[in-house]
C-alpha positions as a printed Julia matrix, in Angstrom:
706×3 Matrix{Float64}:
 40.84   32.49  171.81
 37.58   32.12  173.48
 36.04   34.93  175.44
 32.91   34.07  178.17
 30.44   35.23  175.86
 31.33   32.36  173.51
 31.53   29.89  176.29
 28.31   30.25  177.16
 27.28   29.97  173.29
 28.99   26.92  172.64
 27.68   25.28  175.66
 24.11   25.9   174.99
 24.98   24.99  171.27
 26.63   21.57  172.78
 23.76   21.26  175.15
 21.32   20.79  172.65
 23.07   18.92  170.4
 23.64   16.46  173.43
 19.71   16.43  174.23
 19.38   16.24  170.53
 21.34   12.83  170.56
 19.81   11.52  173.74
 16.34   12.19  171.88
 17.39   10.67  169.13
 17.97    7.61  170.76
 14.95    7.35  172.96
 12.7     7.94  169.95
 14.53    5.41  168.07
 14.14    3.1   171.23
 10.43    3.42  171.44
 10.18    2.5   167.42
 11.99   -0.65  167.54
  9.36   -1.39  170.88
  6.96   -0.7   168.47
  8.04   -2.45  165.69
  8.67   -5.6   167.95
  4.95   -5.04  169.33
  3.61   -4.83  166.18
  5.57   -7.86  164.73
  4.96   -9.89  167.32
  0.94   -9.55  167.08
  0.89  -10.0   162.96
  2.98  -12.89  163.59
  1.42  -14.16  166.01
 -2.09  -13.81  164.04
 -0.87  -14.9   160.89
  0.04  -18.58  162.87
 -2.98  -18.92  164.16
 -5.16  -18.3   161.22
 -2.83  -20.94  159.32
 -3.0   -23.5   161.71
 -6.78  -22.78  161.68
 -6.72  -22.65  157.74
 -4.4   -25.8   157.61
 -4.72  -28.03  160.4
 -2.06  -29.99  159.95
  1.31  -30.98  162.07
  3.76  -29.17  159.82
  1.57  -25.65  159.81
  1.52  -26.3   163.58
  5.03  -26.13  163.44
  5.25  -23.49  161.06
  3.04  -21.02  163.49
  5.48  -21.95  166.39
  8.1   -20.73  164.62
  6.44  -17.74  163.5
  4.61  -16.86  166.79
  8.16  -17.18  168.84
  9.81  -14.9   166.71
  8.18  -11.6   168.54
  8.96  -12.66  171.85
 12.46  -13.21  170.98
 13.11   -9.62  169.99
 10.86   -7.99  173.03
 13.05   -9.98  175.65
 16.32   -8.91  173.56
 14.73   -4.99  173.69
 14.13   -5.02  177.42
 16.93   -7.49  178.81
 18.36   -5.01  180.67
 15.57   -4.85  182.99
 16.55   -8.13  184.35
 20.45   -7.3   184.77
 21.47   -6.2   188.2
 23.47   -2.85  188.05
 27.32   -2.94  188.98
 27.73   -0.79  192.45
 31.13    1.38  191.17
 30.91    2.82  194.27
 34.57    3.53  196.01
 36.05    4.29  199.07
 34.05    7.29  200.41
 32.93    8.81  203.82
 29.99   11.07  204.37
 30.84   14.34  206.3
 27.87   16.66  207.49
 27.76   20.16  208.52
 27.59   19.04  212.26
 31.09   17.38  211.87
 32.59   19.9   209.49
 31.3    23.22  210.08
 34.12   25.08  208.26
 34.16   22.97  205.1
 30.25   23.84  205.14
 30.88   27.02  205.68
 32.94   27.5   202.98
 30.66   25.76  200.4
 28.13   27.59  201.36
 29.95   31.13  200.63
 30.7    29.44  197.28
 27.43   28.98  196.11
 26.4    32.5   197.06
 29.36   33.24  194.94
 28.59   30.96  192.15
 24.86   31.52  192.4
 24.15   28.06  192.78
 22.57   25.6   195.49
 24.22   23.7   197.97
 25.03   19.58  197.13
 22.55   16.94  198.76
 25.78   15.11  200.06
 29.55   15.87  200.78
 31.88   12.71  200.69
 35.69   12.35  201.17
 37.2    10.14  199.15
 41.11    8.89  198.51
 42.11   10.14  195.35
 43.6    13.76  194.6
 40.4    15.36  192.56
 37.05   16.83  193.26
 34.15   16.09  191.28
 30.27   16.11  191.14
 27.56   13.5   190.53
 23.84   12.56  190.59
 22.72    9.12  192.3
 22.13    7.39  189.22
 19.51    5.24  189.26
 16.79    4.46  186.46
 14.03    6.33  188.56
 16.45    9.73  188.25
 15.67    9.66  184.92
 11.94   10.7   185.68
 12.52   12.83  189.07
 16.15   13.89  189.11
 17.89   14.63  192.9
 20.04   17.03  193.78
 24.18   16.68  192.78
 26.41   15.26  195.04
 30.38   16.67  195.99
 33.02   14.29  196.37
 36.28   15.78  197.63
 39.82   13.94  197.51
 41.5    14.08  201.0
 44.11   13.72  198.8
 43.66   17.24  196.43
 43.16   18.75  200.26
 47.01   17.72  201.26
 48.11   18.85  197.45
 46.51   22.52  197.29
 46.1    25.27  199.55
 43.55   27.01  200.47
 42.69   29.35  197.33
 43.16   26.38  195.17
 41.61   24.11  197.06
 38.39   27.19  196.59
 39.12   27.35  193.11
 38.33   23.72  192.33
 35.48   23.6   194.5
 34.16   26.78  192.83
 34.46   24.93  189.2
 32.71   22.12  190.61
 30.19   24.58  191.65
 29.91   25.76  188.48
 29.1    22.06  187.49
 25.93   23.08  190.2
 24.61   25.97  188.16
 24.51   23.88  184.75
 21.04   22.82  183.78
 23.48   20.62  181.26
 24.82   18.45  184.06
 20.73   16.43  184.01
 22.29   14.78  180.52
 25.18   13.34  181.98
 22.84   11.5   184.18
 20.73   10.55  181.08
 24.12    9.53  178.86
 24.79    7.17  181.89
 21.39    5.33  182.1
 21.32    4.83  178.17
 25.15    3.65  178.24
 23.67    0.86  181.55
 21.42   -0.06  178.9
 23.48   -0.32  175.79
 26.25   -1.97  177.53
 23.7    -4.98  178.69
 22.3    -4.98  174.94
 25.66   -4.69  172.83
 28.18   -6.44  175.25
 30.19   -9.15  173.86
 28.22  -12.12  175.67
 24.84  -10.74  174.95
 25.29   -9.32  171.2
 22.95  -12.11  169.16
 25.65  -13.5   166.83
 25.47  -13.38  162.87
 22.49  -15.35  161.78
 24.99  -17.06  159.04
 26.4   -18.63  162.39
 23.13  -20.97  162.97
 22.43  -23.59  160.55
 19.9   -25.81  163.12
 17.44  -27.8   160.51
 13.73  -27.59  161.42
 11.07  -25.65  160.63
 10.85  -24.18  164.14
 14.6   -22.95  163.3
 13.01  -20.96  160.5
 11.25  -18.68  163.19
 15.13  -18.64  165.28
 16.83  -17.86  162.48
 14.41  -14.79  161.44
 14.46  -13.45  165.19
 18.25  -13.45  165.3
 18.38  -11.66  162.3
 16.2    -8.85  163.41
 18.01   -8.62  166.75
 21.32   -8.71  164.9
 20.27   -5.65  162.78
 18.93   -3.81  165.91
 22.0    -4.56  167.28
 23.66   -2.66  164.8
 21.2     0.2   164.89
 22.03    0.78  168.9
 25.8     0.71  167.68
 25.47    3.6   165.72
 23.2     4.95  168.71
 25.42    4.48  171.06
 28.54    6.36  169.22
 26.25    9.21  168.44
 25.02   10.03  172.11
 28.58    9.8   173.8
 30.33   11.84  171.04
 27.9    14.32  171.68
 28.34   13.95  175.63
 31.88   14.31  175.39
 31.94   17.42  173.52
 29.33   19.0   176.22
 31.44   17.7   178.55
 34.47   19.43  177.34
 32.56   22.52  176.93
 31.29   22.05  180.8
 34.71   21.85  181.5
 35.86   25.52  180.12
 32.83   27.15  181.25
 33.45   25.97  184.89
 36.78   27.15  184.13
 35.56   30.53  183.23
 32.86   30.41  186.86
 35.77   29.77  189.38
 38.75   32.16  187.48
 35.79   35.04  187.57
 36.58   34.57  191.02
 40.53   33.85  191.63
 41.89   34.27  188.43
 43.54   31.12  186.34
 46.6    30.99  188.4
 45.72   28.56  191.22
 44.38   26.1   188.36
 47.99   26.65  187.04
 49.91   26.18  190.15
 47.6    23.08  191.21
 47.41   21.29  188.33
 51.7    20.82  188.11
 51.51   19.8   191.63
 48.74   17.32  191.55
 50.74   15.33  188.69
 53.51   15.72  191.46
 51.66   14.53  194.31
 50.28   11.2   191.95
 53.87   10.72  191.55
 54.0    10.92  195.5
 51.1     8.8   196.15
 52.27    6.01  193.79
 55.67    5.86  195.49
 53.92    5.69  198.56
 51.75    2.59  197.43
 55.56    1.02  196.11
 56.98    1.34  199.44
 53.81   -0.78  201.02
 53.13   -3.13  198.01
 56.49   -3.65  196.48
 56.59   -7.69  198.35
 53.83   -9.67  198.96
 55.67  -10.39  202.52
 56.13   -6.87  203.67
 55.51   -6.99  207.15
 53.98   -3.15  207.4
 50.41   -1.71  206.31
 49.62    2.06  207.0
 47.63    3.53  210.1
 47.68    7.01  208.0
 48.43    7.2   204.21
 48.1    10.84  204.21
 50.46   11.18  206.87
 53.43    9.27  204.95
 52.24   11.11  201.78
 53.08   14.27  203.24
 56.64   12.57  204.62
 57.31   10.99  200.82
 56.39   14.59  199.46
 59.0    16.42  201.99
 61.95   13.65  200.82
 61.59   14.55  197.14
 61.09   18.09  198.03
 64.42   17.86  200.01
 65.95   15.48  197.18
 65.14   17.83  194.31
 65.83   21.31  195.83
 62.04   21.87  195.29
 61.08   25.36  196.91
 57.91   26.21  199.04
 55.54   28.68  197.23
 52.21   30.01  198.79
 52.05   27.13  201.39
 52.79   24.23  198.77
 55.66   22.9   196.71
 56.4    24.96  193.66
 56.43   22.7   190.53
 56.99   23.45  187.63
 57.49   21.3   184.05
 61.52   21.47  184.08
 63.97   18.86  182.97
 64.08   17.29  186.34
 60.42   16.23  185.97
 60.48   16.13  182.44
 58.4    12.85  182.0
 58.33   10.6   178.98
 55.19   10.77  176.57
 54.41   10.8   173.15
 54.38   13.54  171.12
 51.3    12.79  168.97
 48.55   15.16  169.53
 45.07   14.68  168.22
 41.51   15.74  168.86
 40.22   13.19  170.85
 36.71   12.7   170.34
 35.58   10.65  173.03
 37.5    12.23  175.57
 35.82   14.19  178.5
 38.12   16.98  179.74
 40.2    19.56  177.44
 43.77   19.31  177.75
 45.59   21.04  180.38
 47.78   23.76  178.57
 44.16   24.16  176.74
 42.25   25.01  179.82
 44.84   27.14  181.34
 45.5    29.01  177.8
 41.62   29.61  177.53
 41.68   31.3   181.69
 44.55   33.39  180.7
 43.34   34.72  177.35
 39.5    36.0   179.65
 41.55   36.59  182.96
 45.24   37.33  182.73
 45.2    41.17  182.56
 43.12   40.75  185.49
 43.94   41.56  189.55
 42.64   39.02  192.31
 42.99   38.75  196.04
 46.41   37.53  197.03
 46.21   33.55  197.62
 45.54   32.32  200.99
 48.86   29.89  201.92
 47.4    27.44  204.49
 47.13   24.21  203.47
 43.83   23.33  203.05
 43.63   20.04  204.7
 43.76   21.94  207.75
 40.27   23.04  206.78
 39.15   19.82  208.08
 38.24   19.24  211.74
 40.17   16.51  213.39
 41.37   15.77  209.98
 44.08   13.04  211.12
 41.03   10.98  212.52
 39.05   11.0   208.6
 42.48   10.27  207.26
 43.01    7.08  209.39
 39.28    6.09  208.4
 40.17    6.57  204.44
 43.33    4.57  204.93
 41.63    1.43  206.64
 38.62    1.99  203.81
 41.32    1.62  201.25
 43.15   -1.11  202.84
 39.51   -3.48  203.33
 39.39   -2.33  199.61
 42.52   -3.62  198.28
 42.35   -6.46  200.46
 41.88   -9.98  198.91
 40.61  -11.3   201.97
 39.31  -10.29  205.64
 43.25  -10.21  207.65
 43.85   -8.89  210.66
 46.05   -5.37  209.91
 49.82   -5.49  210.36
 52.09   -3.15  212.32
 52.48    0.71  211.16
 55.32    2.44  211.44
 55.52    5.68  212.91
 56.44    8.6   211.12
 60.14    8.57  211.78
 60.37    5.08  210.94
 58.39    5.33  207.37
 60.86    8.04  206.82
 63.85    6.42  207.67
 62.8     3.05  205.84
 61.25    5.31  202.72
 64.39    6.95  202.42
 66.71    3.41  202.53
 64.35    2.6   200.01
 64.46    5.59  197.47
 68.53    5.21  197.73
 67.85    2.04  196.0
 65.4     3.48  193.04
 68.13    6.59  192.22
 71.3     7.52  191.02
 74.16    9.6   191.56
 73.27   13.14  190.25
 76.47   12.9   188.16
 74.73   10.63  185.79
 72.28   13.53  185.29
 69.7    10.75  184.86
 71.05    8.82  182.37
 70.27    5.69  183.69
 66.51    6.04  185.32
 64.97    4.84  182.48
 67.98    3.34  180.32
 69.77    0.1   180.2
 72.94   -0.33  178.15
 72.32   -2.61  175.52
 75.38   -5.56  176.0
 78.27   -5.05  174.25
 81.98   -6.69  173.23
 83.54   -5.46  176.93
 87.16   -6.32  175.51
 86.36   -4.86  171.79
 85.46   -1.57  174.25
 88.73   -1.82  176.32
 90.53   -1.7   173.31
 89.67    1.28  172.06
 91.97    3.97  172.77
 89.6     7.51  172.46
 90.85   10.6   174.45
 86.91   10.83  176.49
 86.38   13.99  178.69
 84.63   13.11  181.46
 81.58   16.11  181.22
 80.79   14.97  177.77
 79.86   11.46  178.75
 76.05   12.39  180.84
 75.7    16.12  179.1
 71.8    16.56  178.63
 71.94   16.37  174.35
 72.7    12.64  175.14
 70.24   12.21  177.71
 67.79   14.23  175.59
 68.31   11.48  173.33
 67.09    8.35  175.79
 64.32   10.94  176.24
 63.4    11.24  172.33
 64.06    7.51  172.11
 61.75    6.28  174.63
 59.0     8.63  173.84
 59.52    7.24  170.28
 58.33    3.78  171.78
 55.17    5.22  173.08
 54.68    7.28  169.55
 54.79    3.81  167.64
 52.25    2.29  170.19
 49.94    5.05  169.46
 50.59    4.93  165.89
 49.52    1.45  166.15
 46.52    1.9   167.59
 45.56    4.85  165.01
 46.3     2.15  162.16
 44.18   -0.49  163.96
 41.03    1.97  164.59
 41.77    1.12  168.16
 41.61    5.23  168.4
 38.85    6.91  166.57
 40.68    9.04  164.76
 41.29   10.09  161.0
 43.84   13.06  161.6
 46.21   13.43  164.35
 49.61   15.74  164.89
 52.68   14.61  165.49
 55.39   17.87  165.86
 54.14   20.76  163.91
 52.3    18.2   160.83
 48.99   17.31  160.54
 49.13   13.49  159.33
 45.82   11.13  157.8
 45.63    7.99  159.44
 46.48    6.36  156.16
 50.02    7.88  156.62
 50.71    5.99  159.86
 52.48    2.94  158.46
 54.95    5.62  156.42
 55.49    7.83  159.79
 55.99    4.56  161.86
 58.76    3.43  159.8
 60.34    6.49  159.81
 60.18    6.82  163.24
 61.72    3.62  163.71
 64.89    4.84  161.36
 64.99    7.47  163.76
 64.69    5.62  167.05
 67.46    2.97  165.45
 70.04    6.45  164.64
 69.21    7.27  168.28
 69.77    3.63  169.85
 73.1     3.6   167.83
 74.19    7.09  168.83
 73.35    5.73  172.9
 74.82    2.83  172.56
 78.07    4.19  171.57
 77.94    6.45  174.25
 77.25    3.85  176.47
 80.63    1.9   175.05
 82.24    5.2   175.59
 81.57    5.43  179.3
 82.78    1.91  180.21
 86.18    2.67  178.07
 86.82    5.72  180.56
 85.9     4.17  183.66
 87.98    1.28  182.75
 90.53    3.95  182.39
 90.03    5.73  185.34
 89.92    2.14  187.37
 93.74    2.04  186.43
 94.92    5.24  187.12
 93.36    5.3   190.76
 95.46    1.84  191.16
 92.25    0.08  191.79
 91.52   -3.58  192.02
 90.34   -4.17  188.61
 86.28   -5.15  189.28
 84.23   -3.08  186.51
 84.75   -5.82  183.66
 83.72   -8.25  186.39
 80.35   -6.04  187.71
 79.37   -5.12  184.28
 79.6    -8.92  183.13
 77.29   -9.53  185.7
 75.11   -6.95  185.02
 74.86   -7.47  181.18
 73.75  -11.52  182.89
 70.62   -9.65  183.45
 69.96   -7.56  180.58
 70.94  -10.48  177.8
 68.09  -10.7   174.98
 66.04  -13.61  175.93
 65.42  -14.97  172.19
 66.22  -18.69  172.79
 64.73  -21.19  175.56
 67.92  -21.1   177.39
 68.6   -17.73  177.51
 65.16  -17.74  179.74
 65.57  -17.17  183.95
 65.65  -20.99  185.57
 62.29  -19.95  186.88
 60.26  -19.29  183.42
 61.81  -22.32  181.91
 59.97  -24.36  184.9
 57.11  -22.91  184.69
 56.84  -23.22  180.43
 57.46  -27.22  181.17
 54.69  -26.87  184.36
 51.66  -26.05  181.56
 50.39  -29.39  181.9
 49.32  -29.26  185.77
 46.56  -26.99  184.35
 45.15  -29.2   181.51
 43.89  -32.92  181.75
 46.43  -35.15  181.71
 46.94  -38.94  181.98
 48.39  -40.56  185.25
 51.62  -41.69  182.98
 52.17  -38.24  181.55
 52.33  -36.81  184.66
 54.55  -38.7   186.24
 57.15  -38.58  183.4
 56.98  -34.71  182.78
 57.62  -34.82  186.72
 60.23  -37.14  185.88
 61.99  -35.19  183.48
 61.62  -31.77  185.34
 64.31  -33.13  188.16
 67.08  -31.99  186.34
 66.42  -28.58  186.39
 64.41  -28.12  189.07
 67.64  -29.47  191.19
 69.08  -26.69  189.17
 67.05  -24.34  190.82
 66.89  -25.47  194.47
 70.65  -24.79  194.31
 70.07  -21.58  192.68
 67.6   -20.51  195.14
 70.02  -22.0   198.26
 72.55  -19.65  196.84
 70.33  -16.62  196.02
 69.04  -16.74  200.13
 72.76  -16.76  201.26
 72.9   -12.79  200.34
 71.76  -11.16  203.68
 70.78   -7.94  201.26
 68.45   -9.44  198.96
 66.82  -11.27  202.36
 66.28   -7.83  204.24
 64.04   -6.74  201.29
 61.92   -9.91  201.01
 60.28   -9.97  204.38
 59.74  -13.08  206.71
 56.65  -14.3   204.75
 58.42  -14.88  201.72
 61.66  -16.17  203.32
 59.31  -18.78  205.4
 57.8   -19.77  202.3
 60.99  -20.42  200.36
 62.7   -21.86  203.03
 60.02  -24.43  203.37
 60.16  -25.42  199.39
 63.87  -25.96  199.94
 63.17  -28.65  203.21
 60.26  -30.06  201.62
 60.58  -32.9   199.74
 60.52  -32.97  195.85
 58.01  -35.39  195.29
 54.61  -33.66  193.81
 52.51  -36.51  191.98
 51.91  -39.71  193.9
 49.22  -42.14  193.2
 46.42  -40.27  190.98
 46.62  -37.21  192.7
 49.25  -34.33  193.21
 50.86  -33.59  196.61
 49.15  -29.78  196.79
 50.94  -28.52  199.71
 54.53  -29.64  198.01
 53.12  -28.34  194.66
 51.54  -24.64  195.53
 55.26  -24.4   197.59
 56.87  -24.86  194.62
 54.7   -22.73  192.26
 55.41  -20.19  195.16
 59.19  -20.36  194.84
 59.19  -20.1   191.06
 56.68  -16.69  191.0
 58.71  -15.33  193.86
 61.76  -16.0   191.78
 60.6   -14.75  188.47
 58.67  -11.65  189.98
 60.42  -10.62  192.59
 64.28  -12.16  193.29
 65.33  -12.13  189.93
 63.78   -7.81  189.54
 65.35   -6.91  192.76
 68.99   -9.07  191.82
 68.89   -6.7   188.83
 68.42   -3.38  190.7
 70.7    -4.25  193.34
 73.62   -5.08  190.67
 72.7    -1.9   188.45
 72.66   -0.21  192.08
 76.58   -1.66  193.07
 77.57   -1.12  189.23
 76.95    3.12  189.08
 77.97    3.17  192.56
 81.18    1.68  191.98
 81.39    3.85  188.15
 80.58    7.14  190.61
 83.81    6.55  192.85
 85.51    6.28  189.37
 84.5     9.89  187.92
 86.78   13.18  188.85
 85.52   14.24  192.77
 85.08   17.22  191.28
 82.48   16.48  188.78
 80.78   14.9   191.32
 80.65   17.52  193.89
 79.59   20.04  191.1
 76.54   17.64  190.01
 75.53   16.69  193.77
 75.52   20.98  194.25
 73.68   21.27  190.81
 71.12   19.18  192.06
 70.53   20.52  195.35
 69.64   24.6   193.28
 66.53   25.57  194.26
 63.85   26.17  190.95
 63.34   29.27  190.11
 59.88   31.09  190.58
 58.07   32.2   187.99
 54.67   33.99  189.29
């Protein structure tokens, strides 16, 4: 393991071989300026004197081809000067000392601590990180400004206060690295590869121009030069960011090492579980507002229903409060699903996690530090409801497609309430032990399944080996779509790990197929599971003298999950649309008419469909009065959309409407709401007693481990 001494090696080892590459490439830059100079001028003499030698038409021509040929490659070689630079600025606000005084206050103790000089700007921004930059420009190349400090309003509702100082301390320690100038040099050369090697700009292969001519001579010779510089700033390119991301990585740990000389490793620890946490929150948040198109609420205060959506799943999974925040730790009710191949990422910019924390509690550890301060740390923030309001409306105008006036908010016992109704939708009964959050039965012979007689105990049916398995299976999917990508060279890699084996990238095609043995033994193994739970509940259904309606619901529900392999087993809606692909190509008059023509048939198909579909008052709750408006008026409006030589737009984008809203939304929520009625109604049918054990289960708080 590495101790400081060697952090600090390796990053002045990485440092130079960064400036190293960066050198390389601005030295090799300046030659091929030369060489285009110099090319240019002989070229341009050599034409001349022939056309003075020879002065005839066709040595005329000649020169011109010759003389064109050096400002060809000079325009290629400074291009970039004439392409306008992308603004990737986000959502951000400036805060000063004046409006902040004990955020400044506190920066200002941490660079006394870190030995390092205040930033030249603070901004808050959305997103749940921290992070440092220069103002990139060309002109910072020659007098380089002071670093910048963006801080999430999100990281300050996810940490308390000693975390909250610990990350701004490693940012700090960003500050007092003389390393930090490349990154704004590996930018400025990447703004100027990425104008000279992107795909629309790269000069094609010079086999691809056969023009006839002899001026074509000259364009011909020129592309060929630019096509091999081209290549040349490839293999640039690759060397100065591999080289960047390895400093960067090594920036990483050592900034590490600055802020745990301080706390110790544990609030990196603690706040790095929660922040995946809080994501988690955030993007349930953004569900609950962007789930339909015709919701009729936008947010006053994101922050303020993030903190509501973090105290439901806090409540929901028994999730205990430790030094001010939520204690979270990687058990199997968070267990998430991701591969398990590991590999040395080249290109990538930040260590892993368990790498990171490993390398703090191999130097720190042993260690004592100051008992952590519990207060959230948003409450550093003056009037910090006020900035949050500001971010939200920022991120709204942001998102927005166009300039509309805001809708209502809800307050914060209304987001609750209607967060809560909506969460009951999205998960299960804890007796399932979350079988089904990620897991569809595959459809299967429901009478075969009656049929079989098997004496099932109810505990084995959801026991976590078998729900390990939908795990192992699932992550299996993401392995093979890795593996893929290693095979491919989409991933510049030539060794990776999968388990406890180093593997070639040779061997992918013989570990994918195995893996695919293995995911087929663990689809077999769940499906016959799956077979065994409907046999029980079927069983169960009869001895509590209940009206027989599982066969019925799980017809329905296997309606949904039915492999779509032929053109009729498509939804109404995608079959449309498929037979709708000429409206977007040139068509003649005739054609149009008689596609229209034959499209009645099921299009009256789907009208009644649709008439049916907006007779369920549930499905009609969720879709919101812009939807319903719009659907309504395809079903009034008249199905006539081709009259004349031109199409009827208003009775045309109506329909187009109706079939997206169908295929994208309906049809999604008809699904959950059937798998929703289907394990509700297979709950009532397990022992009370398993289910009261589960629902008690679930509600143990998690054990903390400090």
């Amino acid at each position: 393991m590495k101790d400081l001494k060697t952090i600090n090696t390796e990053l002045r080892k990485k440092s130079l071989i960064a400036a190293f590459g960066l050198g390389l490439f601005f030295l090799s830059y300046l030659l091929l300026i030369l060489f285009a100079l110099g090319l240019a001028i002989g070229l341009t003499y050599v034409g001349v004197q022939l056309v003075i030698a020879f002065p005839r038409f066709i040595t005329l021509l000649l020169a011109i081809a010759m003389i064109i040929v050096g400002p060809m490659i000079i325009a290629y070689l400074f291009k970039f000067l004439g392409k306008k630079a992308e603004d990737h600025k986000g959502v951000e606000i400036q805060v000063t000392e004046k409006d902040q005084p004990e955020l400044f206050k506190l920066l200002k103790e941490l660079t006394i601590k870190v030995n390092t000089s205040m930033p030249r700007k603070v901004f808050l921004v959305p997103e749940i990180n921290a992070g440092v930059y220069f103002d990139s420009s060309f002109w910072s190349l020659f007098w380089p400004g002071r670093k910048n400090l963006k801080i999430g309003m999100g990281l300050l509702h996810a940490t308390n206060r000693t975390e909250l100082e610990f990350i701004l301390a490693h940012e700090f320690g960003h500050f007092s690295q003389g390393s930090m100038m490349l990154g704004s040099y590996t930018y400025q050369v990447n703004q100027i590869l990425t104008v000279l090697l992107s795909p629309d700009e790269t000069p094609p292969k010079p086999e691809e121009y056969d023009n006839l001519g002899l001026i074509s001579i000259g364009q011909r010779f020129g592309k060929t030069i630019i096509y091999a510089m081209s290549e040349i700033l490839k293999g640039l390119y690759k060397l100065v960011n591999l080289s960047h991301s390895s400093l960067s990585r090594q920036m990483e740990f050592h900034a590490d090492a600055v802020a745990a000389s301080i706390y110790g490793p544990k609030p990196l620890k603690h706040s790095f579980n929660r922040t995946e946490f809080m994501e988690n929150c955030f993007s349930l948040m953004g569900n609950f507002y962007n789930r339909y198109p015709g919701n009729q609420y936008s947010p006053k205060n994101l922050y303020r229903d993030l903190e509501i959506v973090k105290k439901v799943l806090c409540e929901e999974y028994a999730i205990p409060e430790h030094n001010g925040q939520p204690y979270i730790r990687p058990t199997e009710k968070f267990k998430p699903i991701k591969s398990q191949i590991s590999f040395y990422e080249n290109w990538n910019s930040h260590p892993e996690h368990e790498e990171r924390i490993a390398s703090l509690e191999a130097l720190f550890g042993k260690q004592e530090f100051p008992k952590p301060n519990p207060e959230t740390a948003f409450k550093i923030l003056l009037n910090p409801t006020k900035l949050e309001e500001e971010l939200s409306l920022e991120i709204l105008k942001a998102d927005a497609e166009e300039q509309s006036p805001l809708k209502d908010s809800l307050n914060a016992e209304e987001f609750e309430k209607a967060f809560k109704d909506l969460w009951k939708q999205q998960v299960y009964h804890p007796v399932f032990n979350h079988y089904y959050d990620q897991w569809n039965p595959e459809p299967f012979d429901l009478d075969l399944a009656a049929k079989t007689e098997i004496n099932i105990e109810a505990e084995s049916l959801f026991q976590i080996e078998i729900v390990n398995s939908i795990h192992d299976c699932l992550s299996i999917s993401e392995d093979l779509n890795i593996l893929a990508h290693i095979s491919a060279k989409g991933i510049d890699v030539k060794r990776f790990r999968y388990k406890d084996r180093q593997y070639k990238r040779l061997e992918c095609g013989k570990l994918s197929m195995e893996l695919q043995k293995e995911q087929g033994d663990l689809v077999h193994k769940i499906a016959k599971n799956d077979q065994r739970i409907y046999s029980y509940c079927l069983e169960r259904e009869k001895q509590l003298n209940k009206e027989p309606r599982l066969q019925e619901m799980y017809q329905n529900w296997f309606k949904f999950l039915k492999p779509q392999e032929q053109d009729q087993d498509q939804p109404l809606a995608a079959r449309i649309m498929a037979k709708m692909a000429f409206i977007e190509q040139v068509t003649p008059y005739e054609t149009i008419e008689k596609n229209f023509k034959n499209l009645i048939p099921l299009e009256q198909e789907f009208r009644k469909e649709l008439a049916k579909q907006l007779e369920n008052k549930r499905l009609c709750q969720t879709l919101g009065e812009e939807i319903l408006e719009s659907l309504r008026a395809y079903l009034t409006a008249k199905a006539e959309y081709f009259k004349g030589e031109k199409y009827l737009d208003d009775n045309l984008q109506l329909f187009i409407k109706a079939l997206q809203y169908s295929l994208h939304i309906i049809l999604p929520e008809l699904f959950q709401n059937c798998k929703v009625d289907v394990l509700e109604y297979q709950a009532s049918l397990l022992p009370h007693e398993l289910c009261l054990e589960a629902e008690k289960k679930q509600k143990e708080p998690i054990p903390i481990e400090d």
